[in-house]
Short mmCIF file of the C-alpha atoms (twelve columns), coordinates in Angstrom:
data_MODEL
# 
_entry.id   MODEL 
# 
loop_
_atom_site.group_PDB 
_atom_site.id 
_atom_site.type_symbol 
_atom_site.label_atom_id 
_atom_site.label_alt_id 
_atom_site.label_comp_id 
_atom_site.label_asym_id 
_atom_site.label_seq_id 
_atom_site.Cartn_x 
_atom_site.Cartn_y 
_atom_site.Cartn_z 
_atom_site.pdbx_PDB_model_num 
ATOM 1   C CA . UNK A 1   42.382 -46.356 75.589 1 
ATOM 2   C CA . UNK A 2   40.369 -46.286 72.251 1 
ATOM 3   C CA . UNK A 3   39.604 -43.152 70.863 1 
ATOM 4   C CA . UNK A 4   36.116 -42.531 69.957 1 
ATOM 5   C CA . UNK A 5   35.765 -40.184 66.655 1 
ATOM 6   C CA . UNK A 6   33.570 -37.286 67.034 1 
ATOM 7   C CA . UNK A 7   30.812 -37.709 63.750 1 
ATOM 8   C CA . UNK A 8   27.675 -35.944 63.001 1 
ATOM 9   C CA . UNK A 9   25.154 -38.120 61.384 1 
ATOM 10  C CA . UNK A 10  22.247 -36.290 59.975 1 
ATOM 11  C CA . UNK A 11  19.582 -38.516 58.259 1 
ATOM 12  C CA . UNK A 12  16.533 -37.366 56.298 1 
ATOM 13  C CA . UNK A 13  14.337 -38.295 53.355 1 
ATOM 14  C CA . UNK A 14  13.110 -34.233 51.772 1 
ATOM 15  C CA . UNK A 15  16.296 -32.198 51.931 1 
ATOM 16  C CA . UNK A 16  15.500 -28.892 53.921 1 
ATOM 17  C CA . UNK A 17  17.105 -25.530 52.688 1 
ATOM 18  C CA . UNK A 18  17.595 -22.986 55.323 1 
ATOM 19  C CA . UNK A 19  17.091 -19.711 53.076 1 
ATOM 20  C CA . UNK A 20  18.347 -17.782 55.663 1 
ATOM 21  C CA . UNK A 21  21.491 -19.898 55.307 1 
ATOM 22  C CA . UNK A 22  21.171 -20.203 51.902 1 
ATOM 23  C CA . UNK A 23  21.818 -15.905 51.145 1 
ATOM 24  C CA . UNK A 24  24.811 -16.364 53.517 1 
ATOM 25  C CA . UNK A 25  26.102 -19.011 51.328 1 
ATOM 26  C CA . UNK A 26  25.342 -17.205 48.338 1 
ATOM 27  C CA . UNK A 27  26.929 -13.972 49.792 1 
ATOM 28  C CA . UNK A 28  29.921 -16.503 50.694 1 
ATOM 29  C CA . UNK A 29  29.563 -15.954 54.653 1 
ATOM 30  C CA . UNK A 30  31.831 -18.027 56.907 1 
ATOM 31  C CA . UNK A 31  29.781 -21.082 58.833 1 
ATOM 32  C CA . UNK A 32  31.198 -18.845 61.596 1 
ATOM 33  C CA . UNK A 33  29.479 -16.014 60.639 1 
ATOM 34  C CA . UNK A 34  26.442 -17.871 60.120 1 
ATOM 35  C CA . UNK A 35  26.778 -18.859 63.525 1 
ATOM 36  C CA . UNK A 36  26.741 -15.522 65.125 1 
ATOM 37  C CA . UNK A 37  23.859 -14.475 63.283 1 
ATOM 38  C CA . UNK A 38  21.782 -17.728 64.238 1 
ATOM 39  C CA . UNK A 39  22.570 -17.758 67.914 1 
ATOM 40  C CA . UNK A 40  21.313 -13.621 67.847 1 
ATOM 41  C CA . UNK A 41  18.166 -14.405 66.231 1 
ATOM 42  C CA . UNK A 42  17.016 -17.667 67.248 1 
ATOM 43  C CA . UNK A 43  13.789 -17.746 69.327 1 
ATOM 44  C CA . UNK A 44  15.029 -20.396 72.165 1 
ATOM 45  C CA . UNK A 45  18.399 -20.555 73.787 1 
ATOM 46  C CA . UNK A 46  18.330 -24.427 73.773 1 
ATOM 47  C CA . UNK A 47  20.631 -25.105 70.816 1 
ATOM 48  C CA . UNK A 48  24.317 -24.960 71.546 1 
ATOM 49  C CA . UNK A 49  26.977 -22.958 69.022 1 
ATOM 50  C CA . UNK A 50  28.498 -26.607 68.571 1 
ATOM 51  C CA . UNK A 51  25.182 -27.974 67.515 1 
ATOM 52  C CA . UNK A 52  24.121 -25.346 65.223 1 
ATOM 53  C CA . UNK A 53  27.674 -24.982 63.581 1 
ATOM 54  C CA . UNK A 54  27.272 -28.340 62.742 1 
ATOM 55  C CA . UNK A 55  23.801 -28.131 61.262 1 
ATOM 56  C CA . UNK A 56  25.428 -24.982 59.030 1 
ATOM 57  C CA . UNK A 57  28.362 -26.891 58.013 1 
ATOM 58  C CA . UNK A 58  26.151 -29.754 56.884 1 
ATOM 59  C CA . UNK A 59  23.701 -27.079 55.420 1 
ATOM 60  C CA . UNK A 60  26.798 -25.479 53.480 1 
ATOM 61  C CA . UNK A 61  28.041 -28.877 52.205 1 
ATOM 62  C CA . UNK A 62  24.334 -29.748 50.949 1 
ATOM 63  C CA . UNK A 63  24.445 -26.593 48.891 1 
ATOM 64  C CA . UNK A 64  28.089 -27.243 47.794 1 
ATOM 65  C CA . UNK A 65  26.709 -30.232 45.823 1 
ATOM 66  C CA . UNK A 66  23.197 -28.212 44.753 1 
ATOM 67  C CA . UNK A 67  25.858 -25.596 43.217 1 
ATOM 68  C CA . UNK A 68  26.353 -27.696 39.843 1 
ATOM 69  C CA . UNK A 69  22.571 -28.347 39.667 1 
ATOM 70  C CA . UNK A 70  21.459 -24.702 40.018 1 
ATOM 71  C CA . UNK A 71  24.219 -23.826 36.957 1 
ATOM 72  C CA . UNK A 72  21.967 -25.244 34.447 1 
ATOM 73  C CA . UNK A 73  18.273 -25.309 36.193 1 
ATOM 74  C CA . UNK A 74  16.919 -27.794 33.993 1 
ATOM 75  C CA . UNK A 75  18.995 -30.201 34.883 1 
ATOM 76  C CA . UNK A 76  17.219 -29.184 38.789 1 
ATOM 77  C CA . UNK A 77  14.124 -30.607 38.254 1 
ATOM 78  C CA . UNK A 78  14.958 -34.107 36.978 1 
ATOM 79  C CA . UNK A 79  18.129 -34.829 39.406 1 
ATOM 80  C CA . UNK A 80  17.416 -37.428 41.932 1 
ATOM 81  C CA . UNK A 81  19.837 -36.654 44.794 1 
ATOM 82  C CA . UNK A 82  17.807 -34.181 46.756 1 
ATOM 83  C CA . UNK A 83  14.178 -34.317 46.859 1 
ATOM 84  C CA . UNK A 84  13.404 -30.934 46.978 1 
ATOM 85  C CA . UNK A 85  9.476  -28.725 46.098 1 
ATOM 86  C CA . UNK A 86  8.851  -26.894 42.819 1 
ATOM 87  C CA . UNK A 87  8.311  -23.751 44.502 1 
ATOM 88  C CA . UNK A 88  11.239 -24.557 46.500 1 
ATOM 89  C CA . UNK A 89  13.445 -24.936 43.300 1 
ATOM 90  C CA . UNK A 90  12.230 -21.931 41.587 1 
ATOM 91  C CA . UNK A 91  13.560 -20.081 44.930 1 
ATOM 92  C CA . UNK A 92  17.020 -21.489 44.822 1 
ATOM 93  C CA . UNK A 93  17.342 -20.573 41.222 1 
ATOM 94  C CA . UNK A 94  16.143 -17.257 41.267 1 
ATOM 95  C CA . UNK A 95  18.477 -16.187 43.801 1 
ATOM 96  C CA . UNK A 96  21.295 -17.924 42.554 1 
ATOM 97  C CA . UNK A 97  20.664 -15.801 39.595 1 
ATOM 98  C CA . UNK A 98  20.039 -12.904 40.941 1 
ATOM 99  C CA . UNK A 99  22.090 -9.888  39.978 1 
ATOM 100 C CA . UNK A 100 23.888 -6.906  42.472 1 
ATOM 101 C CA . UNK A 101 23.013 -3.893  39.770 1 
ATOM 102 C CA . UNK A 102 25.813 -2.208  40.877 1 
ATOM 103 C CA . UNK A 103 28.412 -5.774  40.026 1 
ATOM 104 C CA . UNK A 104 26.216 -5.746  36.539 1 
ATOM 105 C CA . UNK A 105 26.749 -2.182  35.842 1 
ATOM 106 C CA . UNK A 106 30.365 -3.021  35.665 1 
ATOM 107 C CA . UNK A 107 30.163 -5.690  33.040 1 
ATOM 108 C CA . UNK A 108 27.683 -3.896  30.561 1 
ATOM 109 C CA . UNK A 109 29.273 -3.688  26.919 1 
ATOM 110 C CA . UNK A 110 32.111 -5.284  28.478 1 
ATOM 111 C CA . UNK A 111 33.071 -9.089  26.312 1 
ATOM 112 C CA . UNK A 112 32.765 -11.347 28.559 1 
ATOM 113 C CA . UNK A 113 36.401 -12.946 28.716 1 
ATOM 114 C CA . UNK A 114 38.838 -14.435 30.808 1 
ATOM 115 C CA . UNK A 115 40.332 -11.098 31.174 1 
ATOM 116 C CA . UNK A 116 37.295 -9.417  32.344 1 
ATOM 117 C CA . UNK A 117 36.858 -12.413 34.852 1 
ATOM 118 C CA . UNK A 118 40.881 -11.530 36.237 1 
ATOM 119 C CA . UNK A 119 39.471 -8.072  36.549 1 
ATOM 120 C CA . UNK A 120 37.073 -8.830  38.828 1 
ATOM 121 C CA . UNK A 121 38.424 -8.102  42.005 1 
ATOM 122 C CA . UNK A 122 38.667 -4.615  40.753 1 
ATOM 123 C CA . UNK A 123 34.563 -5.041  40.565 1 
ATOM 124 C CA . UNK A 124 34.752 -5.757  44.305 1 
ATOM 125 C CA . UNK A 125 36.934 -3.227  45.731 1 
ATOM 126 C CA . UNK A 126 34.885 -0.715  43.617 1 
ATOM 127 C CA . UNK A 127 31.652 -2.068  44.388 1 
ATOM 128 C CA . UNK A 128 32.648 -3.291  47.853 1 
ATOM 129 C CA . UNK A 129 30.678 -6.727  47.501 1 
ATOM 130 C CA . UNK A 130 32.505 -9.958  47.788 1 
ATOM 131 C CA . UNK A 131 34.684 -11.267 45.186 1 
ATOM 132 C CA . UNK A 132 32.946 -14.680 45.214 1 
ATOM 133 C CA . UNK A 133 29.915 -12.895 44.693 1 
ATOM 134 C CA . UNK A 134 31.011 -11.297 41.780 1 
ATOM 135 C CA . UNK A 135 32.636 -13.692 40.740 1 
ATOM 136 C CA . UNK A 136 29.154 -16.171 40.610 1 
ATOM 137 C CA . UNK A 137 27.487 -12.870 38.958 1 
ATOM 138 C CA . UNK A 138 30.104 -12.945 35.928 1 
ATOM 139 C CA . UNK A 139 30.349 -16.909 35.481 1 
ATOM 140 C CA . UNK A 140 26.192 -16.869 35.581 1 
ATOM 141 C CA . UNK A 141 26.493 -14.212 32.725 1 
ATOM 142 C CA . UNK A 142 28.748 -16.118 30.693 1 
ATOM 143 C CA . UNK A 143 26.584 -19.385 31.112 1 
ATOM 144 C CA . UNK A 144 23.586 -17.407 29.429 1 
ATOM 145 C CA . UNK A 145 25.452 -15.305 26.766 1 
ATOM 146 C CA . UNK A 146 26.505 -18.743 25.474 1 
ATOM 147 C CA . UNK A 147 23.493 -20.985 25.579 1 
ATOM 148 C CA . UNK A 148 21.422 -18.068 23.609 1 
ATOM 149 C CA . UNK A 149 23.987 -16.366 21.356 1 
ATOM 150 C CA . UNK A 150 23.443 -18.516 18.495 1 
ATOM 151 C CA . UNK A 151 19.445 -19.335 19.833 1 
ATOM 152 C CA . UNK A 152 16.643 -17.655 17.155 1 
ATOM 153 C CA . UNK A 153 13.726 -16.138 18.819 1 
ATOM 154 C CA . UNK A 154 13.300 -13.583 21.711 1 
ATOM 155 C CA . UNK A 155 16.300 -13.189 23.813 1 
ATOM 156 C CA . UNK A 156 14.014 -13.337 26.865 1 
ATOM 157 C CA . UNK A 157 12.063 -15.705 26.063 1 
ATOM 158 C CA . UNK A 158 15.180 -17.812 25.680 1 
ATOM 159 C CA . UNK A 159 16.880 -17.162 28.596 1 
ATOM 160 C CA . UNK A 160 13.282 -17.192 30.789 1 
ATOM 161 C CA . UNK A 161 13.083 -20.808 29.526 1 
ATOM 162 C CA . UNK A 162 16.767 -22.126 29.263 1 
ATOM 163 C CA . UNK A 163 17.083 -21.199 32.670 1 
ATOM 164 C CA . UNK A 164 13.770 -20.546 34.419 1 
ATOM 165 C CA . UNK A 165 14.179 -16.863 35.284 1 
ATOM 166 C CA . UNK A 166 11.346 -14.578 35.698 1 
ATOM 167 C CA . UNK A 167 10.593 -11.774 32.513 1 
ATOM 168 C CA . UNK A 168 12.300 -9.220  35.288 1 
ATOM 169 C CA . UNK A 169 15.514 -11.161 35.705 1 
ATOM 170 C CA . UNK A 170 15.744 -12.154 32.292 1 
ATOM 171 C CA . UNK A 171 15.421 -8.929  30.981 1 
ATOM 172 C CA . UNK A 172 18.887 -7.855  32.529 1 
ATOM 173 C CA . UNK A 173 20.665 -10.877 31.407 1 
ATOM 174 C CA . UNK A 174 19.167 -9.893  28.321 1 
ATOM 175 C CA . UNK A 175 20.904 -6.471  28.728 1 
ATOM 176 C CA . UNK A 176 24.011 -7.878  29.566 1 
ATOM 177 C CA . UNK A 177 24.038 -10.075 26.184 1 
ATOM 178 C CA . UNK A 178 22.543 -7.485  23.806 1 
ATOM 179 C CA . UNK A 179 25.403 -4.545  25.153 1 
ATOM 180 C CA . UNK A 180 28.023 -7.313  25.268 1 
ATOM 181 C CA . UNK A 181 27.243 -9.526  21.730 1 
ATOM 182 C CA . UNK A 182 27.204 -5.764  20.035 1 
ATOM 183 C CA . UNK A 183 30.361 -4.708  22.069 1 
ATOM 184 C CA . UNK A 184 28.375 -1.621  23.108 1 
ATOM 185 C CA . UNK A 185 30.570 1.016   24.531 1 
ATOM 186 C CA . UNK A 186 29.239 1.479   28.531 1 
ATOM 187 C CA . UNK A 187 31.452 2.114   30.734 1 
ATOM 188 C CA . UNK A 188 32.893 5.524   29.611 1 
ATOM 189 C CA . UNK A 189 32.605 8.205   32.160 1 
ATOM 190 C CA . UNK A 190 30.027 10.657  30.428 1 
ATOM 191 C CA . UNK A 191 27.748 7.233   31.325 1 
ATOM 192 C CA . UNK A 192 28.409 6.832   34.691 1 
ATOM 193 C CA . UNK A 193 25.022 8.252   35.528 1 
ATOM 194 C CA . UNK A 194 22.939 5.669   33.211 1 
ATOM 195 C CA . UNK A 195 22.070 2.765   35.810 1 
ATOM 196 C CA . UNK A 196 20.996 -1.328  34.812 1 
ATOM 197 C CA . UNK A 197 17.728 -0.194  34.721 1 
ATOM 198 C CA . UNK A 198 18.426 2.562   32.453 1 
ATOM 199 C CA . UNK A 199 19.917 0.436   30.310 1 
ATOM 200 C CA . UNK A 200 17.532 -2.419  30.545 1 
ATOM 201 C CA . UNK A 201 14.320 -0.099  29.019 1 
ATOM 202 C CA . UNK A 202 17.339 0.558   26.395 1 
ATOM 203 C CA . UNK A 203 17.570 -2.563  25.156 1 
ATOM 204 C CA . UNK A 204 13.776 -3.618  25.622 1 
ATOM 205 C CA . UNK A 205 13.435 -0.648  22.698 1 
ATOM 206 C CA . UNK A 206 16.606 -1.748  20.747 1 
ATOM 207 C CA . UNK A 207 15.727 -5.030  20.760 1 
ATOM 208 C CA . UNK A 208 11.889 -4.041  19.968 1 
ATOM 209 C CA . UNK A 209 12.614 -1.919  16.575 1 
ATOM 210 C CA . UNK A 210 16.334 -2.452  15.563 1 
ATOM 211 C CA . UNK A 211 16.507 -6.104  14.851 1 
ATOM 212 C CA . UNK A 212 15.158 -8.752  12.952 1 
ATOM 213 C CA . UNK A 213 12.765 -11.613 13.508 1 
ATOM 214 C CA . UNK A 214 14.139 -14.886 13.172 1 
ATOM 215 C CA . UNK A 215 13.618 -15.075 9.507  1 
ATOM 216 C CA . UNK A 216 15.504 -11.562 8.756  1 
ATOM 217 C CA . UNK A 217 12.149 -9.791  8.342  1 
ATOM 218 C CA . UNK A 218 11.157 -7.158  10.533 1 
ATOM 219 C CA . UNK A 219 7.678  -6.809  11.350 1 
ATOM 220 C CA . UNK A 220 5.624  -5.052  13.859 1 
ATOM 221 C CA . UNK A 221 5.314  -7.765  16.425 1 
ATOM 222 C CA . UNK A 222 9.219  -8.209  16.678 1 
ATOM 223 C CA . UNK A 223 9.908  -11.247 18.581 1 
ATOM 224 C CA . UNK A 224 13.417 -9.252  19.325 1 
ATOM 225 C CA . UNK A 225 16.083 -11.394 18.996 1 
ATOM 226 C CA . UNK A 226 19.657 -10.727 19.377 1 
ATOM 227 C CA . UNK A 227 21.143 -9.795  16.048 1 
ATOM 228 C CA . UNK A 228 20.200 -6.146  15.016 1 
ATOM 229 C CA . UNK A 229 19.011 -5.837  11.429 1 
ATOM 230 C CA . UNK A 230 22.232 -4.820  9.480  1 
ATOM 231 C CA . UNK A 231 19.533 -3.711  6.689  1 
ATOM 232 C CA . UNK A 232 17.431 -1.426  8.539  1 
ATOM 233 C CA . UNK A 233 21.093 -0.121  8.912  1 
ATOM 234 C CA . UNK A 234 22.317 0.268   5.689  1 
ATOM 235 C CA . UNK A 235 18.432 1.975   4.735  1 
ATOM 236 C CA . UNK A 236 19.366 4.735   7.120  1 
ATOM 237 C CA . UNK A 237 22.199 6.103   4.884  1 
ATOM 238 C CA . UNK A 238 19.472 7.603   3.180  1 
ATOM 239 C CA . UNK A 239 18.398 9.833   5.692  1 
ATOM 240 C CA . UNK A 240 21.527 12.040  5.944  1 
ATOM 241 C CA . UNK A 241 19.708 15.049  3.485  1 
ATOM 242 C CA . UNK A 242 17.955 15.845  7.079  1 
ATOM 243 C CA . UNK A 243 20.909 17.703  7.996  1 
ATOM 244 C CA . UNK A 244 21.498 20.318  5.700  1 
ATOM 245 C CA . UNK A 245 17.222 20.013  5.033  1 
ATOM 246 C CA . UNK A 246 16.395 23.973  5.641  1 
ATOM 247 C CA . UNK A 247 12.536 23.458  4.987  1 
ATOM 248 C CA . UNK A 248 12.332 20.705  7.216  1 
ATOM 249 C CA . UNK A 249 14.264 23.010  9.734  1 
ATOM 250 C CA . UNK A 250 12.274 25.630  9.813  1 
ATOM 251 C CA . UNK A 251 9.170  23.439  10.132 1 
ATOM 252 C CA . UNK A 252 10.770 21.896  13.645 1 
ATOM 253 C CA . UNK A 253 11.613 25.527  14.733 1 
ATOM 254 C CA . UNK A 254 7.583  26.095  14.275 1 
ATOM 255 C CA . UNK A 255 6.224  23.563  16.029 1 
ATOM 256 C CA . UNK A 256 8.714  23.832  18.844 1 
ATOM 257 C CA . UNK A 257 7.308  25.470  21.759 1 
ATOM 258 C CA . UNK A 258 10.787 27.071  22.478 1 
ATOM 259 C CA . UNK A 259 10.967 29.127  20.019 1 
ATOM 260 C CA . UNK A 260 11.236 32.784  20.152 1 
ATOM 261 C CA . UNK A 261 14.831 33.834  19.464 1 
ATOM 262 C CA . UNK A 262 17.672 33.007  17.479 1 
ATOM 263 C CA . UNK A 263 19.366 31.323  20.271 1 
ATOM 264 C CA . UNK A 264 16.262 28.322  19.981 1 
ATOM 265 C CA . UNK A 265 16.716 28.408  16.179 1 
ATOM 266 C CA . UNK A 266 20.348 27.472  16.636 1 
ATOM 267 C CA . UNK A 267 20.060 24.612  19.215 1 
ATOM 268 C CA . UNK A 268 17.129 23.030  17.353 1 
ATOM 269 C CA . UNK A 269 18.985 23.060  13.619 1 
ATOM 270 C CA . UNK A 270 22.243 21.668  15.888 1 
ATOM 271 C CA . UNK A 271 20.372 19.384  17.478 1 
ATOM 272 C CA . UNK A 272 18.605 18.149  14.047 1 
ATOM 273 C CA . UNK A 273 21.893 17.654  12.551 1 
ATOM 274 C CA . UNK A 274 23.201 15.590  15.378 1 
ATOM 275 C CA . UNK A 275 20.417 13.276  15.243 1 
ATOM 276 C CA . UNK A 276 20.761 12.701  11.501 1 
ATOM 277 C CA . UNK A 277 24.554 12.492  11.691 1 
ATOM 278 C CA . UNK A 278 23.951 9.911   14.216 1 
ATOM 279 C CA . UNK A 279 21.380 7.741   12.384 1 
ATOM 280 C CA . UNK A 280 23.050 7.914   8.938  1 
ATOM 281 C CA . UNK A 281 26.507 6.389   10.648 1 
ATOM 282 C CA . UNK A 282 25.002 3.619   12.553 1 
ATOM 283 C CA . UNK A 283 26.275 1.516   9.334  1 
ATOM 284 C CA . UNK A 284 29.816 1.558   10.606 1 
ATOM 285 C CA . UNK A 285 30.240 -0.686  13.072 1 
ATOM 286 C CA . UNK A 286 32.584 1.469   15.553 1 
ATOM 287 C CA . UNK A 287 29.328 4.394   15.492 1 
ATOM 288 C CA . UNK A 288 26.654 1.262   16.254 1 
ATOM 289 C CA . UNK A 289 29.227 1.056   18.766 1 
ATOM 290 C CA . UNK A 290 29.433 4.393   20.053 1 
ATOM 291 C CA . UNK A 291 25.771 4.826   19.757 1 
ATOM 292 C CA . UNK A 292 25.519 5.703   23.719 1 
ATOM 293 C CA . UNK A 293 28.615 8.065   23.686 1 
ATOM 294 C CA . UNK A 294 26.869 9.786   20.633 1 
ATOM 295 C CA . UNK A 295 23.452 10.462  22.485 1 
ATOM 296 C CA . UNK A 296 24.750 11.844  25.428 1 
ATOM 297 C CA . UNK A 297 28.154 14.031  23.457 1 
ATOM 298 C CA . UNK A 298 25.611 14.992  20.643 1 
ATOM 299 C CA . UNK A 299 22.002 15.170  21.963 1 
ATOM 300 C CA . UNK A 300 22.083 14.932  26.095 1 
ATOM 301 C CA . UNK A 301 24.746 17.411  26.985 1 
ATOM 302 C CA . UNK A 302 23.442 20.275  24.679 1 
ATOM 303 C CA . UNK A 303 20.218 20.270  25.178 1 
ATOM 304 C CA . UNK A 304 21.097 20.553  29.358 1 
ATOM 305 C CA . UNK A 305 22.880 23.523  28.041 1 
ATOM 306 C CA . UNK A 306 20.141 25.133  26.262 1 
ATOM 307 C CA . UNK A 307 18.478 24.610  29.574 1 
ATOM 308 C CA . UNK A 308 15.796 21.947  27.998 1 
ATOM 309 C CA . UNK A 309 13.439 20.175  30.165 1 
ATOM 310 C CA . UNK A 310 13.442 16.952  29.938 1 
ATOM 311 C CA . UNK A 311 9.654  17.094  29.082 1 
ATOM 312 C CA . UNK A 312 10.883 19.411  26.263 1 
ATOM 313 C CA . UNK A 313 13.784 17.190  24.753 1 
ATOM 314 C CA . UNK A 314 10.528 14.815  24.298 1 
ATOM 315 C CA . UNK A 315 8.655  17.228  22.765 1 
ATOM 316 C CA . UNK A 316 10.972 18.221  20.705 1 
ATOM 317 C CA . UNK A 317 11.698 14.502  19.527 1 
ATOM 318 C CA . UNK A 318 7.946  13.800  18.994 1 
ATOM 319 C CA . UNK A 319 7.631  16.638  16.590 1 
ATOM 320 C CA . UNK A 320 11.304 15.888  14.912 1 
ATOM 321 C CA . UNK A 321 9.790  12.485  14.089 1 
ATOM 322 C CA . UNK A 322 6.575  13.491  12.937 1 
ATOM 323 C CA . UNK A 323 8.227  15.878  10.528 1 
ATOM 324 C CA . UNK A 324 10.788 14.323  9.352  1 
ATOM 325 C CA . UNK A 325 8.963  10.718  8.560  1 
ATOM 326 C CA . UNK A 326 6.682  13.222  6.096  1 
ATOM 327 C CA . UNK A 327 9.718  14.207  4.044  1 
ATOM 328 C CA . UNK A 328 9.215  13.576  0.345  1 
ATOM 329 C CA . UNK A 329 12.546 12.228  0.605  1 
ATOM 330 C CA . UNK A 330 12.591 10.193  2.939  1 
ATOM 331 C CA . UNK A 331 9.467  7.397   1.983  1 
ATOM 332 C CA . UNK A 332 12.500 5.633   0.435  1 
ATOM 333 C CA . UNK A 333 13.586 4.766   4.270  1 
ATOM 334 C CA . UNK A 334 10.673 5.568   6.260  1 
ATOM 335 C CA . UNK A 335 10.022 2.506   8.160  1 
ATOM 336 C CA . UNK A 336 13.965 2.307   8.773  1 
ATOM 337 C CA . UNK A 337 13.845 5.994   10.001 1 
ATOM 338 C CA . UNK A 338 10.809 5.634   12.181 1 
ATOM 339 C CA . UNK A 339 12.329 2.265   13.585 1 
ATOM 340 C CA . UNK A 340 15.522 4.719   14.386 1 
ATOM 341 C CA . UNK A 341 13.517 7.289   15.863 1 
ATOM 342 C CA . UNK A 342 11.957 4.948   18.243 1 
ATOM 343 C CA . UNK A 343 14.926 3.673   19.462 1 
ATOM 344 C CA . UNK A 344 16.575 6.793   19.920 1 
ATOM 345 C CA . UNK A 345 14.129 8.534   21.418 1 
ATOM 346 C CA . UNK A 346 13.886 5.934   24.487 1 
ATOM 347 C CA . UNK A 347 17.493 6.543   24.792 1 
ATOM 348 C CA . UNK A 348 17.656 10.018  24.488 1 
ATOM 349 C CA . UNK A 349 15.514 9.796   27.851 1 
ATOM 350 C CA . UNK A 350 16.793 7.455   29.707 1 
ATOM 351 C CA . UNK A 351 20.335 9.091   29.427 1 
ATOM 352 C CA . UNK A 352 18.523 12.738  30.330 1 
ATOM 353 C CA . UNK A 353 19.713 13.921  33.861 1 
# 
């Protein structure tokens, strides 16, 4: 007796994406898994487990071969194997892209190595999503950090068009290269409290005032590229006379609305000193990066112990910048010290808890 082989022929001309399916895939769900969750939503009992594993397995093996495709998403568009809509691709490739904050969290200021990628399943167990998943999260990283390294212009504009990402998207894959390029230090445990989004409005500033269009000039429309301005760091040397400044002191203590006994006095001429300390060492590379550590050792942690607001750590930064950027001294390096100021100041708040 001949034996008939069992085959499943599926023929079609547009290739039809299951989203539903697709997340599972993404999320690297078993077709058995996929199965369960199909048979307890679908609408009509008429479809058989047998039947609808085998639409999920072809499902999974159509996405298999999509996978190199959605890597670069340029090449998506102009591929002739599956005939698929516009709006339909941008879908696939924004949530193959997508990011787990908590996965991305891990990796910021981290270089973005094989080492880091053998650590991964440390990301996991800590995280508690799959390993594939973060696994796809690191690789998609990578891929961007080394198509726009070297790229002049924006950073987000790059990445937004390299790989058709939304400005939201892009902006954390901007994060992740800005932290990572400048080998930020992230993940120590006085920052544990700073989230992606913390450090995304970080970097927007950073990015914004502390580096250099793409012909080494800064200007007010910044087109924030990737390289900070060494320059504007070297200018800020010039600032350290702030600390030991007693006018300029005494002028903060004025305008500060905390101000009525000697305990104030002290925590705003600390706090004055820290900030100038801070900006005057940014020049060595190991301060640039310790620049997060600094804010919340130097700035963060004693103003909470003053008791400070955070609505008062901004006024008191509003009126530290005013006074200082009308120092005598300090026209030398006043665009360099109001670019610092900005920067800082965005910090300063997102890392207040």
């Amino acid at each position: 007796m001949e034996l008939q082989p069992d085959i499943d022929i599926f023929v079609g001309n547009n290739t039809i994406i299951d989203l539903t399916l697709y997340d599972l895939w993404l999320g690297s769900k078993p077709p058995s898994e996929a199965v369960k969750l199909k048979m307890k939503n679908q609408q009509s009992p008429a479809c058989s487990a047998d039947l609808l594993m085998s639409d999920i397995l072809d499902q999974y093996r159509t996405l298999g071969l999509l996978e190199k495709y959605l890597r670069k998403p340029l090449t998506l568009a102009h591929q002739l194997c599956f005939q698929l809509s516009q709006d339909m691709q941008r879908e696939l490739i924004i949530r193959y892209f997508n990011l787990d904050h908590a996965v991305i969290r891990e990796l910021l200021g981290k270089k973005l190595s094989r080492s880091t990628y053998q650590n991964m399943d440390e990301v996991a167990d800590k995280t508690g999503i799959n390993h594939r998943c973060c696994l796809r999260q690191f690789e998609n990283c990578r891929r961007v950090f080394k198509a726009v390294e070297d790229q002049p212009g924006s950073l987000v504009d790059n990445i937004s068009q390299l790989f058709l990402l939304p400005k939201e998207l892009s902006w954390a894959y901007a994060t992740v290269v800005f932290l990572a390029s400048h080998k930020f230090e992230c993940t120590k445990r006085k920052l544990s409290h700073m989230t992606l989004n913390h450090f995304v409005t970080c970097v927007k500033h950073l990015s914004e005032h502390w580096t250099s269009n793409s012909d080494g000039e800064f200007s007010a429309v910044n087109d924030g590229n990737i390289d900070i301005d060494r320059e504007f760091l070297h200018d800020l040397r010039a600032s350290k006379f702030l600390s030991s400044d007693k006018d300029t002191l005494d002028k903060i203590k004025e305008s500060f609305s905390n101000r009525a006994d000697d305990e104030s006095f002290h925590s705003c001429r600390s706090m004055c000193r820290s900030i100038t300390v801070i900006g005057s060492g940014l020049y060595h590379t190991k301060d640039l990066r310790d620049f997060f550590i600094d804010i919340v050792e130097k700035i963060v942690e004693p103003a909470r112990s003053y008791h400070w607001s955070r609505g008062t750590v901004e006024e008191f930064l509003v009126n530290f910048t005013r006074i200082t950027s009308q120092h005598p001294q300090i026209m030398s390096c006043k665009q360099a010290w109001l670019r610092f100021m900005d920067g800082l100041t965005c910090c300063v708040l997102q890392a207040y808890y």
